[in-house]
C-alpha positions as CSV (number, residue, x, y, z in Angstrom):
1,X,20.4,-31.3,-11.5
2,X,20.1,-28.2,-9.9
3,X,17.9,-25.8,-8.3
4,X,16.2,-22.4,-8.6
5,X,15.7,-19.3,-6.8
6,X,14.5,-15.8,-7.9
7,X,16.0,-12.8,-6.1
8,X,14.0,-9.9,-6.2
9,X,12.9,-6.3,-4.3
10,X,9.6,-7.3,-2.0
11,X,6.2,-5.1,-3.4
12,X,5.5,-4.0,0.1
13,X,8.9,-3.4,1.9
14,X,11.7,-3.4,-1.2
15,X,13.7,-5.6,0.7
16,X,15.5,-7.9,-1.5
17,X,14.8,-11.7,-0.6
18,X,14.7,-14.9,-2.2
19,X,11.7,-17.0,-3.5
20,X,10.3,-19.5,-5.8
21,X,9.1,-17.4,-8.9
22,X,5.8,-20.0,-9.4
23,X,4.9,-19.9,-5.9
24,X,5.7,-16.9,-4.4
25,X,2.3,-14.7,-3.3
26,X,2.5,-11.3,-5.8
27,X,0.9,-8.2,-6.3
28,X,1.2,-6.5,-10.1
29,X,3.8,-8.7,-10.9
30,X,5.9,-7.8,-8.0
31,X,6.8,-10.8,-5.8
32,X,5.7,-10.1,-1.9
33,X,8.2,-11.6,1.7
34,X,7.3,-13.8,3.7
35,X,6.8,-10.9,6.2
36,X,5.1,-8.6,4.2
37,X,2.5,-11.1,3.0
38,X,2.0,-12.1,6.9
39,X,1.2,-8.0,7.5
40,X,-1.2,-8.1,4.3
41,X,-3.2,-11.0,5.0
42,X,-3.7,-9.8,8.7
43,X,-5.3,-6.2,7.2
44,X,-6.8,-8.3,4.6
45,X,-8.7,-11.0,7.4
46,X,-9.3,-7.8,10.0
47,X,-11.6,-5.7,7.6
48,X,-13.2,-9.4,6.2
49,X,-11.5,-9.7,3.3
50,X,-10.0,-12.9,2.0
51,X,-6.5,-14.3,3.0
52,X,-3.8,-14.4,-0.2
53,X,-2.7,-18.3,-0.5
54,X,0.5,-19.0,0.1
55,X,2.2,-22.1,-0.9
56,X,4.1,-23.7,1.5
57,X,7.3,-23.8,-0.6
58,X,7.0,-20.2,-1.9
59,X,10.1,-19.7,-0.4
60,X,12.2,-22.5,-1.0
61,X,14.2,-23.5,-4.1
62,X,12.6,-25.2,-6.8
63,X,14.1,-27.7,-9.0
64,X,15.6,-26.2,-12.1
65,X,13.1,-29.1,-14.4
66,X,10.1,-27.5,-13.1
67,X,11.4,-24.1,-14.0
């Protein structure tokens, strides 16, 4: 058994970083850090708009049977 993790640039600050490909929040495809998603959902919540979900594991590894 093993496990999974996508490596990819960030959507809002290219930073690479690693994620779980079915749970990380994205925007156009483009997968968004844990740090960048915290920025966006504070604009998003301060003008009323609705938070972006993110999973609680959208940064861990997955299991390579669920991929």
């Amino acid at each position: 058994m093993g496990y999974m993790l996508v490596f990819a640039p960030c959507f809002g600050c290219k930073h690479l970083f690693y994620s779980n490909p079915h749970r990380v929040p994205a925007y156009q495809g483009q997968p968004i850090c844990r740090d960048c998603i915290t920025l966006f959902n504070a604009k998003r919540r301060a003008t009323g708009l609705s938070e972006l979900t993110v999973h609680a594991d959208a940064y861990d590894a997955v299991n390579e049977a669920e991929g």
